[in-house]
FIRO-507441 format. One line per 2 residues: for each residue x, y, z of N, C-alpha, C, CB. Coordinates in steps of 0.05 Angstrom, whole numbers, plus 32768, in hexadecimal, padded with zeros to 4 digits. Glycine has a CB too. Example, Ala and Ser with C-alpha at 12.3 -4.5 7.8 and 13.67 -1.06 7.14 Angstrom:
residues 2
8108,7F8E,809C,80F6,7FA6,809C,8108,7FBE,809C,80E2,7FA7,80B5 | 8101,7FD3,808E,8111,7FEB,808F,8102,8001,809D,811A,7FF4,8072 $
END
This chain:
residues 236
87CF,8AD3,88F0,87D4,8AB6,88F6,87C5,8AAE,8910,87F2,8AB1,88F9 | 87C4,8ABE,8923,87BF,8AB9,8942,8798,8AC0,893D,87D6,8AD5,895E $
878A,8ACB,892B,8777,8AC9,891B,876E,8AB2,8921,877C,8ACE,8903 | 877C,8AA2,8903,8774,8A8C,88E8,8780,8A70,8906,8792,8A92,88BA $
8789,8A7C,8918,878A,8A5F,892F,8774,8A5A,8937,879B,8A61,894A | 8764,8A70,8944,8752,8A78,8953,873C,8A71,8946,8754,8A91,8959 $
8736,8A75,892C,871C,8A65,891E,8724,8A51,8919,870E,8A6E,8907 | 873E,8A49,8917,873D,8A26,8911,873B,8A19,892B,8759,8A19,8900 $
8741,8A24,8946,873E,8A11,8962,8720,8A11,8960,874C,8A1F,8984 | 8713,8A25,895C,86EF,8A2C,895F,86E7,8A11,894C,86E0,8A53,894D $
86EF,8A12,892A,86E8,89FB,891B,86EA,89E1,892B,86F8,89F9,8903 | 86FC,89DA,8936,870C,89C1,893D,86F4,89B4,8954,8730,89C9,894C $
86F7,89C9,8968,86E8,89CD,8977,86C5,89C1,8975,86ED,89E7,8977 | 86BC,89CD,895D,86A2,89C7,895F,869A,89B5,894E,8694,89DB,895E $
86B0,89AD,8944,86AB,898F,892A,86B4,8978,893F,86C6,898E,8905 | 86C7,897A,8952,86BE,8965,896B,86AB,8966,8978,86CD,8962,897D $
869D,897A,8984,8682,8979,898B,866E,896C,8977,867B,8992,898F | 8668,8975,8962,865B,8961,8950,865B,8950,8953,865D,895F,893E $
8672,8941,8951,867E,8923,8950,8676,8918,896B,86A1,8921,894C | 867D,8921,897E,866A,8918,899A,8652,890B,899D,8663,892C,89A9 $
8645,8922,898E,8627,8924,898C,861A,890E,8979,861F,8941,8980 | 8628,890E,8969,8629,88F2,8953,862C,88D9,895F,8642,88F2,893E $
8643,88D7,896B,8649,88C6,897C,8631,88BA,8995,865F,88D2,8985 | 8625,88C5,8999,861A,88C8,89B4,85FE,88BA,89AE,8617,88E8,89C0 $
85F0,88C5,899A,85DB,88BD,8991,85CE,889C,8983,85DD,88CE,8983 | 85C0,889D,8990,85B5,8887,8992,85AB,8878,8975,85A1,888D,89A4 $
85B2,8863,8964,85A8,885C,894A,8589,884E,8946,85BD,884A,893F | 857A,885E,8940,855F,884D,893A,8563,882D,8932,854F,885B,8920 $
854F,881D,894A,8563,87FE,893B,8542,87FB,893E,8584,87E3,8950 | 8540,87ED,8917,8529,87E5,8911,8523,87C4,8922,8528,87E7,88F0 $
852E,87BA,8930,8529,87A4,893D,8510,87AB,8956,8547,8798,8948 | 8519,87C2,895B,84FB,87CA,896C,84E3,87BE,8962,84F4,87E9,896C $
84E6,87D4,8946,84C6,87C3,893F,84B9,87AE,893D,84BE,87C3,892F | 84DB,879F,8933,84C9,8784,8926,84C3,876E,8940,84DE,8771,890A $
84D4,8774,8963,84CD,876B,8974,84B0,8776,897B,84E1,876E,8984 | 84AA,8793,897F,848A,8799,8985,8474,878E,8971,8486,87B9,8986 $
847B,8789,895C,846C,8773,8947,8466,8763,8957,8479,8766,892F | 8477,8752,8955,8484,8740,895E,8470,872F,897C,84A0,8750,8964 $
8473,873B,8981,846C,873B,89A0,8444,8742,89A1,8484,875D,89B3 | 8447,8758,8995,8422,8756,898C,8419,873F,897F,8417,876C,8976 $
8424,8733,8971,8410,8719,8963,8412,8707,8976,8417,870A,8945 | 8424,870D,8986,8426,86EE,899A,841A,86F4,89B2,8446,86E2,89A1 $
840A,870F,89B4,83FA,8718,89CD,8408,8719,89E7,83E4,8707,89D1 | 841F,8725,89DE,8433,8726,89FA,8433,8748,89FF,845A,8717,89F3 $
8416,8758,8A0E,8416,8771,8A15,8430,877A,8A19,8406,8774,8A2B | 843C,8773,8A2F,8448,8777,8A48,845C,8779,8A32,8448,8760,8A64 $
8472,876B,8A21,8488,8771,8A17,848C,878A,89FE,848F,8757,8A0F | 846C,878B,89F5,8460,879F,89E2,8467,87BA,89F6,843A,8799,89DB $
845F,87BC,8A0B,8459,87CF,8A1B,846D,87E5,8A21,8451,87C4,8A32 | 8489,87C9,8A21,84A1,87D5,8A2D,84AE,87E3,8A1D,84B2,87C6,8A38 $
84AC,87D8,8A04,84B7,87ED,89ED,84AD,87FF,89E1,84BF,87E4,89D9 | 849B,8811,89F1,8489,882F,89EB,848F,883C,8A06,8461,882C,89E7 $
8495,8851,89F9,8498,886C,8A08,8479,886F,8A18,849F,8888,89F0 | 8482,887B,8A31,8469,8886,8A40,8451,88A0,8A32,8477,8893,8A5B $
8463,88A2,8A1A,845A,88C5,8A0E,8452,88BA,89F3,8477,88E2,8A0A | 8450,889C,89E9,8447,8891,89DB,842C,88A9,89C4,843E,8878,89EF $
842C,88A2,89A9,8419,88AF,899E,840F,889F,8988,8420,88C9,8998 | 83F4,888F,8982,83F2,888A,8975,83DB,888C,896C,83FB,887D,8975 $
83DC,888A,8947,83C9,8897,8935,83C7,8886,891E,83D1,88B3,892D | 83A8,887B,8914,839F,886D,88FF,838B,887A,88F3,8397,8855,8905 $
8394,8889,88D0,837C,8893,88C2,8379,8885,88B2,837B,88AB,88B7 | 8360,8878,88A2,8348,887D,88B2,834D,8864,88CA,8327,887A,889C $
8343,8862,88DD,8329,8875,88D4,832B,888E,88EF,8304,885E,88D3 | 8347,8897,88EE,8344,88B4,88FD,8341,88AB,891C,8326,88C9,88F2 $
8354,8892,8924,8358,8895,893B,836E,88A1,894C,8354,8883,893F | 8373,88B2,895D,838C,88B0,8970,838D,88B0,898C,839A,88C3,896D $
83A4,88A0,8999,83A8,889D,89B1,83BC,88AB,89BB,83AB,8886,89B6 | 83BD,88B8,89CC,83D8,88C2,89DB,83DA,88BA,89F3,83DB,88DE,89DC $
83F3,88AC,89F9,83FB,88A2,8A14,8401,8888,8A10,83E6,88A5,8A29 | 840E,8876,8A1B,8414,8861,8A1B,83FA,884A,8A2E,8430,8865,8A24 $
83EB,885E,8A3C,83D8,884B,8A4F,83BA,8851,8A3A,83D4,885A,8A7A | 83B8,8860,8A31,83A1,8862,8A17,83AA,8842,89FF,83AA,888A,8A00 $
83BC,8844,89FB,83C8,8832,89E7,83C8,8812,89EF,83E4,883C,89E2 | 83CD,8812,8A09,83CA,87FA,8A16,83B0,87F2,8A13,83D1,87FB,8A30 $
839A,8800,8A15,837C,87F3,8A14,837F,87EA,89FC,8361,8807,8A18 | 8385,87FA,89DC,8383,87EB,89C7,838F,87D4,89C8,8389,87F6,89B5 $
83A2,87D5,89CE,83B8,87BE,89C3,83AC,87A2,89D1,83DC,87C6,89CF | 83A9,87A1,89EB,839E,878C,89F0,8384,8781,89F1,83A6,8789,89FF $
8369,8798,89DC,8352,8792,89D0,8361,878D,89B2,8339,87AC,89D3 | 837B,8783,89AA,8384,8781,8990,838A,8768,8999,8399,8794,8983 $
8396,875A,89A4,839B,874B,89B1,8380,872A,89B3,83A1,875E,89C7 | 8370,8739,89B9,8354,872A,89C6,834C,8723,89A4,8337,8743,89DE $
8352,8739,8991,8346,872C,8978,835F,8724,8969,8331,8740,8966 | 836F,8717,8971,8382,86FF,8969,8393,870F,8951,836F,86DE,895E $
8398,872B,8950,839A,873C,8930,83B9,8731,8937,8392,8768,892B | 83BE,8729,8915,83E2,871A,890D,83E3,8737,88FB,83E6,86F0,88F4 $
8401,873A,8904,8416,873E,88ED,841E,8733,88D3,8428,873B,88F5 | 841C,8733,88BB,842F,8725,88A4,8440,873E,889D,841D,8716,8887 $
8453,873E,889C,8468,8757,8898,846B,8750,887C,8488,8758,88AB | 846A,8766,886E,8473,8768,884F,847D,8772,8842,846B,8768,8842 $
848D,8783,8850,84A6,8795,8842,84C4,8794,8853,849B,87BA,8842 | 84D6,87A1,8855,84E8,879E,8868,84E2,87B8,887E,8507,879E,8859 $
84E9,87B7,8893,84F2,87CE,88A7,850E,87E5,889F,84FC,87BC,88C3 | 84F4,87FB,8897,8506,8807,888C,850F,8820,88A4,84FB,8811,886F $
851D,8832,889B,8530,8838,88B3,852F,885D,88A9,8557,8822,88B1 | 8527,8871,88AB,852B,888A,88A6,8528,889E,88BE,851A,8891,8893 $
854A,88A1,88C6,8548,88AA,88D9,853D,88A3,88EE,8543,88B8,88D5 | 852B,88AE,8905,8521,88A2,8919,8506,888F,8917,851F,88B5,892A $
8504,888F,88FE,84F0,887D,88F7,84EF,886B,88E9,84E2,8885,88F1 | 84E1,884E,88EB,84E3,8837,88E1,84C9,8837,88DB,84EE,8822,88F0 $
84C0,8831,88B2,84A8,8830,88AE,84AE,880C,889D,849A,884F,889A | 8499,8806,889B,848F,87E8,888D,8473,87E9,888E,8499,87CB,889D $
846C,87D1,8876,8452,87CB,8880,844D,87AF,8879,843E,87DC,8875 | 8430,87A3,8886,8427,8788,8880,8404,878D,8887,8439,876F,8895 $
840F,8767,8889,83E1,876C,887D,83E1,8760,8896,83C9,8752,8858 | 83CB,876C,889E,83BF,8761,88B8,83A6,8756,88B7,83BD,8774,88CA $
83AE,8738,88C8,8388,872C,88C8,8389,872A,88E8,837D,8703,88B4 | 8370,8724,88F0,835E,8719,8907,8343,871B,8900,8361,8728,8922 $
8338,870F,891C,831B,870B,8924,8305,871D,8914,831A,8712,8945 | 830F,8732,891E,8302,8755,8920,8300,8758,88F8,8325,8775,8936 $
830E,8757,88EC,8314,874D,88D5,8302,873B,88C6,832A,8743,88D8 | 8308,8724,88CF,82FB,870C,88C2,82DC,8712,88C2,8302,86EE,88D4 $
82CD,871F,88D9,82B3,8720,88E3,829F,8735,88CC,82B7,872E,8905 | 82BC,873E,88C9,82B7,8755,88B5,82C3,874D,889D,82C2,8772,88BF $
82C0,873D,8893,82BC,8734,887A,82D9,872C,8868,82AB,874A,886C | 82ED,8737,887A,8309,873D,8867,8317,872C,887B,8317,8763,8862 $
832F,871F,886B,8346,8713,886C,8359,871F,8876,834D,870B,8858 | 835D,8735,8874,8373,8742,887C,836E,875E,886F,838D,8734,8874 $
8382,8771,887D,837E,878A,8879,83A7,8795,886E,836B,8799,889B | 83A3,87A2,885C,83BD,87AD,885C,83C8,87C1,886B,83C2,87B4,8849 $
83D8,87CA,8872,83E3,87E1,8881,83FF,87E7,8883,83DB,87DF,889A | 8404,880A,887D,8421,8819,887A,8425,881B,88A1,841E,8842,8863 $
843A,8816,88A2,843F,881A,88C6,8458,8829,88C4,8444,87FA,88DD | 845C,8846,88D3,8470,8857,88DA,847B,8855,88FC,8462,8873,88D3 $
8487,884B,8904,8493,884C,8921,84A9,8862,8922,84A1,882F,892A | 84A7,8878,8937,84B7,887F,8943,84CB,8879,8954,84B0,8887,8948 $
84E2,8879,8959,84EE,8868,8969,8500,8883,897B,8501,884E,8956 | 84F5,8886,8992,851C,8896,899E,8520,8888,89B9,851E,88C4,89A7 $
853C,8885,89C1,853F,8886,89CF,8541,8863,89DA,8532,8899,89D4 | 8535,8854,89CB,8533,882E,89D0,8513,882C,89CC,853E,881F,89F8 $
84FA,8847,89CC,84E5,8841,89D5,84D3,884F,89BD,84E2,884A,89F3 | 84C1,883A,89B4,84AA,884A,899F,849D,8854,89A3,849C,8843,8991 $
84A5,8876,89A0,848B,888F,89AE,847D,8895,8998,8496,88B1,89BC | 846E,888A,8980,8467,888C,896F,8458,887C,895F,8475,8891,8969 $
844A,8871,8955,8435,8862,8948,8426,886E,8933,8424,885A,8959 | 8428,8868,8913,8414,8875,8902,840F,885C,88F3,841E,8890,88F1 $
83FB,8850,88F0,83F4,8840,88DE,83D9,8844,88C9,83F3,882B,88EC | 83D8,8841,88BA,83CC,884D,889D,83C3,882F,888C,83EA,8861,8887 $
83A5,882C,888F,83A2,8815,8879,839E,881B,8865,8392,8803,887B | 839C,8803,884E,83A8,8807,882F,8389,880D,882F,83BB,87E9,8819 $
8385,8827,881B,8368,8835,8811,8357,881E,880D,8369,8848,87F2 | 8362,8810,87F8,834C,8800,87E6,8341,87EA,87F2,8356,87F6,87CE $
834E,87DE,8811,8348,87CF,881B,8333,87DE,8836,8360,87C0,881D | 833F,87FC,8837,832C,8809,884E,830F,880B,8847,8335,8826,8854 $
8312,8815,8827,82F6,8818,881D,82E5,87F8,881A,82F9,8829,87FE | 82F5,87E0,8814,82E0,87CA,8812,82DE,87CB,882F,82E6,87AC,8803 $
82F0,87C8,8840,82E5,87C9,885C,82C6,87D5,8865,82F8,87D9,886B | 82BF,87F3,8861,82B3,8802,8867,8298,87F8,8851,82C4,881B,8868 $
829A,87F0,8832,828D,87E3,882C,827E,87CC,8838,8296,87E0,881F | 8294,87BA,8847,827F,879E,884A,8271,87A5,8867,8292,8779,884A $
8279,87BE,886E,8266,87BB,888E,825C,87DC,888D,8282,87B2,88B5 | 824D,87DC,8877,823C,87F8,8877,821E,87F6,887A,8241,8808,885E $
8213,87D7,8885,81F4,87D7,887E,81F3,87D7,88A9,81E4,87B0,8863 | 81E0,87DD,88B0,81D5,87DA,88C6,81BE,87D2,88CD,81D7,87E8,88CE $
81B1,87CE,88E2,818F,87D0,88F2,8185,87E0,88FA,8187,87C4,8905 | 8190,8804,8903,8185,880E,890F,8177,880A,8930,817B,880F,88FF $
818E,87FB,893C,8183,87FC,895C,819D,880E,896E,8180,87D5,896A | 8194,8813,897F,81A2,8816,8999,81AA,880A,89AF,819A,8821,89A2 $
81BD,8804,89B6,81BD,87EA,89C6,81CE,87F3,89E3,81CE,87CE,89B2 | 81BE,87DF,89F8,81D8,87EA,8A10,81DE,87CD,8A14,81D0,87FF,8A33 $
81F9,87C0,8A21,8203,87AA,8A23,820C,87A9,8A43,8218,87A7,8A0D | 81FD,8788,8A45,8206,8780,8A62,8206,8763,8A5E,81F1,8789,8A7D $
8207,874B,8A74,8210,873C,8A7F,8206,872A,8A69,820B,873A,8A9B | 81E1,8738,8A69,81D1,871E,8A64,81D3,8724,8A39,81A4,8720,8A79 $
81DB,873C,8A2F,81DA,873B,8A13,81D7,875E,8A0E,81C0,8725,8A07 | 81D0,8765,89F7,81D2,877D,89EB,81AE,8780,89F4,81DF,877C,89C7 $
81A2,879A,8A05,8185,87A7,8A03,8184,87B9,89F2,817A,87B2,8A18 | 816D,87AE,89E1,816A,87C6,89D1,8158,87D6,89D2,816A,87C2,89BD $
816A,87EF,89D9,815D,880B,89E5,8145,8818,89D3,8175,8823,89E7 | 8151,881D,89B4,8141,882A,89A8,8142,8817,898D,8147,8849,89A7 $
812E,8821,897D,812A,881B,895E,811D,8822,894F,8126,8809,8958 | 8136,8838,8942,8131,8849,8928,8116,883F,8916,814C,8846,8914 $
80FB,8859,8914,80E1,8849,8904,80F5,884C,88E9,80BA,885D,8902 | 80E2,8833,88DD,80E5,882A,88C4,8104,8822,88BE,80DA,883E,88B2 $
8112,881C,88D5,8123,8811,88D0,812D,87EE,88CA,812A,881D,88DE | 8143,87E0,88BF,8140,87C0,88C4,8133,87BF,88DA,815A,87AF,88C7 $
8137,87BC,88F0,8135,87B3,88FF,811D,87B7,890C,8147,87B5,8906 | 8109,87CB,8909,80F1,87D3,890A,80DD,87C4,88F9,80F1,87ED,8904 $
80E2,87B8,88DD,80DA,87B5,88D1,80DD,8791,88D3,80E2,87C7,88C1 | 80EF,8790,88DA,80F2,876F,88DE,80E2,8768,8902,811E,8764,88DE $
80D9,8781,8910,80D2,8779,8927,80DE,8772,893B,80C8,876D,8925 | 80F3,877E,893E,8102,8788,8958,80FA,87A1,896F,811B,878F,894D $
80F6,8796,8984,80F1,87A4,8995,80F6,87B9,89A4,80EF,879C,899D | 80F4,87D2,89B3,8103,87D6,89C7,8108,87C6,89DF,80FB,87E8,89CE $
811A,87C1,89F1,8116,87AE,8A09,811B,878F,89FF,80F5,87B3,8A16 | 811B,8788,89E6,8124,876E,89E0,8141,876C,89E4,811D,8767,89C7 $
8150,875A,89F0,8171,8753,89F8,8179,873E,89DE,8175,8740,8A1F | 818D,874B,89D5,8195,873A,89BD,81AC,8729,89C9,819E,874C,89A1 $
81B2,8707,89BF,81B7,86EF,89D8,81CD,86E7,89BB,8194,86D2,89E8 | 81C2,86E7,89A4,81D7,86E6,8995,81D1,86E1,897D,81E9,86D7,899D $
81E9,86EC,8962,81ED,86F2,8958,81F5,86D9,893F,81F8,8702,8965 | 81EA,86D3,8925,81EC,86C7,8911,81ED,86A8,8922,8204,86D3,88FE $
81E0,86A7,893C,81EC,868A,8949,8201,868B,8958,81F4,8677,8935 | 8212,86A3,8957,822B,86AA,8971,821C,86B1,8986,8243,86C5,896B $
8222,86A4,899F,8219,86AE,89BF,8228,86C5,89C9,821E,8696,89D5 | 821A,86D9,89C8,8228,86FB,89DE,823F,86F0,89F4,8206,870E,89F9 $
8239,86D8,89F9,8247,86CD,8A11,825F,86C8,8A05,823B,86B3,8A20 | 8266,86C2,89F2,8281,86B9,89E7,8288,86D6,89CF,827C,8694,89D5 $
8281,86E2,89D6,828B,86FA,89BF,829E,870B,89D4,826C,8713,89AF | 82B0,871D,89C6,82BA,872E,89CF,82B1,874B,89D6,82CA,872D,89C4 $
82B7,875F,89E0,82B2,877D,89E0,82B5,878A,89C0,82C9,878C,89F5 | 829E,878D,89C0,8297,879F,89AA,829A,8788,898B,82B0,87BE,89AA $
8295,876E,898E,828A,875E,897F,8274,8757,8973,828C,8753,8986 | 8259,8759,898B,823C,875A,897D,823C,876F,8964,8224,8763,8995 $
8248,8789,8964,8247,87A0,895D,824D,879F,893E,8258,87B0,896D | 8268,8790,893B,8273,8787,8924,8262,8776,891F,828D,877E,8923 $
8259,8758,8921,8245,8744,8913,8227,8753,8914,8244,8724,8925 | 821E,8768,8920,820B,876B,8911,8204,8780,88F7,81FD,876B,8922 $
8221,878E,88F7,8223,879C,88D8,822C,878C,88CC,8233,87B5,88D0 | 8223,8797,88AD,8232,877F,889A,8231,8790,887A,821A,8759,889A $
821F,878A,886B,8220,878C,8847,8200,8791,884D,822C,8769,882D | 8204,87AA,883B,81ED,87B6,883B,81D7,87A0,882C,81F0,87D3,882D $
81C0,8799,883A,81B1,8784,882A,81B5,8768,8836,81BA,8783,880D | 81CC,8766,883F,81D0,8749,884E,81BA,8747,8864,81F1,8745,885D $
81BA,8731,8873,81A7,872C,888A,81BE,871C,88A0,8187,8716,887F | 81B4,8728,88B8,81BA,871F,88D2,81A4,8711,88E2,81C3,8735,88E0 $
81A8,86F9,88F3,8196,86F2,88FA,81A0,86F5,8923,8190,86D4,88E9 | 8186,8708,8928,8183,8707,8945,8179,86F3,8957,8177,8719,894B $
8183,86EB,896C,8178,86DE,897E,8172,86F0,8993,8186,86CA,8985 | 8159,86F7,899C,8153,8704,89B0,813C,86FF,89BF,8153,8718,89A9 $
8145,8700,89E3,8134,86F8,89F1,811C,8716,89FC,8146,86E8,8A07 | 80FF,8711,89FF,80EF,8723,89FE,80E1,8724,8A11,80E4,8724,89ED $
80D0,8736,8A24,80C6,8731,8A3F,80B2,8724,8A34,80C0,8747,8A52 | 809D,8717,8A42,808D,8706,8A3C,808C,86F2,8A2E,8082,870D,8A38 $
809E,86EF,8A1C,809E,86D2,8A0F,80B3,86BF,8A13,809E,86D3,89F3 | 80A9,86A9,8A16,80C0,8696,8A24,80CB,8689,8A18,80BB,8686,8A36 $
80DA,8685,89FF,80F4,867E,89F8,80FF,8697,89E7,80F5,8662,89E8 | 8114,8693,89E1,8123,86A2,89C9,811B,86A5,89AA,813C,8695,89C7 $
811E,86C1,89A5,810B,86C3,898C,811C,86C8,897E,80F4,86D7,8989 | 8120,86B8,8964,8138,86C1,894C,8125,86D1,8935,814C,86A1,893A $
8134,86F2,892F,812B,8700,891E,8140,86FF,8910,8120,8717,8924 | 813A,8704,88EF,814B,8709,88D7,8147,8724,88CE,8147,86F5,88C0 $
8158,8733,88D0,815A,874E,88D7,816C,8755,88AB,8175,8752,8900 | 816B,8767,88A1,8174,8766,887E,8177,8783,8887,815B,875C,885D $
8193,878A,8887,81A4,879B,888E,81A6,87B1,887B,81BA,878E,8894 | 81A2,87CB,8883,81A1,87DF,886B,81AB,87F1,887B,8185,87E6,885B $
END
């Protein structure tokens, strides 16, 4: 008898501990997310910021990017920001365990430039503790591959970028852009009629890929000749 006490105080014992522990723990509340949504389309860094962990990790295949850290992540988010990218949420916030997945279609700038309306995407958040140390987002295949379709043609230059426009360093022989008569040392000023001056970081880059066969038209200024020379550059 003094036994069958002794493993039942031990039972008793450690099924209130459980229960503690149960107790204690913190419930994943999918409202996180839909505030850090939330808060990104409306370009509010700073409130985005507060609800990520310092140990932050985040990861997008394709196309095989990852960040670790919460000050790595900050650079994206507010170069996400600059190209105006919205949320449309299209499933509910679902809730498994410490993680809340959904997804929606995302448009902006960066997007549009590149030919598409929007992009779909699966999103996984981690949540512990009040703070999202976690980020996986995954776009929908069939929209990755027309993506990668409509901006697979190029010119073949090298370019370094400053104040006055894109110099172009080198150019691939027999490439577009060799072939249309682009220079080394020519500064490209802008793009289909867009001024460098009003583009963003890493904009020229996007408008001058496009569809293999399409044409881009350069504006570029050249030493010795005194105005601006527009070349039509047929992208391969």
């Amino acid at each position: 008898m003094k036994k069958f006490l002794v493993i039942l105080l031990v039972a008793v014992t450690l099924l209130a501990g459980c229960n503690r522990v149960t107790q204690t723990q913190t419930p994943t509340n999918p409202a996180i997310a839909k505030t850090f949504i939330e808060a990104s389309d409306s370009g509010d860094v700073d409130r985005c910021l507060s609800l990520l962990s310092n140990d932050l990790v985040f990861s997008e295949n394709p196309p095989g990017v990852k960040l670790e850290g919460k000050d790595q992540y900050e650079t994206a988010l507010r170069a996400a920001v600059k190209w105006h990218e919205k949320h449309s949420v299209t499933s509910s916030y679902n809730v498994d365990g410490d993680k809340v997945t959904f997804t929606a279609k995302v448009s902006g700038d960066d997007f549009s430039i590149m030919e598409m309306d929007s992009i779909n995407f699966s999103y996984q958040l981690q949540i512990n503790d009040g703070k999202i140390s976690s980020i996986i987002d995954t776009p929908d295949s069939a929209d990755w591959a027309k993506l990668v379709q409509l901006n697979s043609g190029g010119i073949g230059v090298q370019l370094t970028f400053s104040d006055k426009g894109a110099r172009v360093d080198e150019v691939a022989a027999k490439s577009p852009a060799d072939e249309a008569g682009i220079k080394p040392g020519d500064i490209i000023t802008a793009v289909d009629g867009v001024s460098y001056s009003q583009m963003r970081e890493g904009e020229m880059q996007l408008r001058i890929k496009g569809k293999l066969g399409s044409k881009v038209l350069l504006t570029v200024i050249r030493e010795g000749v005194a105005a601006p020379i527009d070349i039509e550059v047929t992208r391969a």
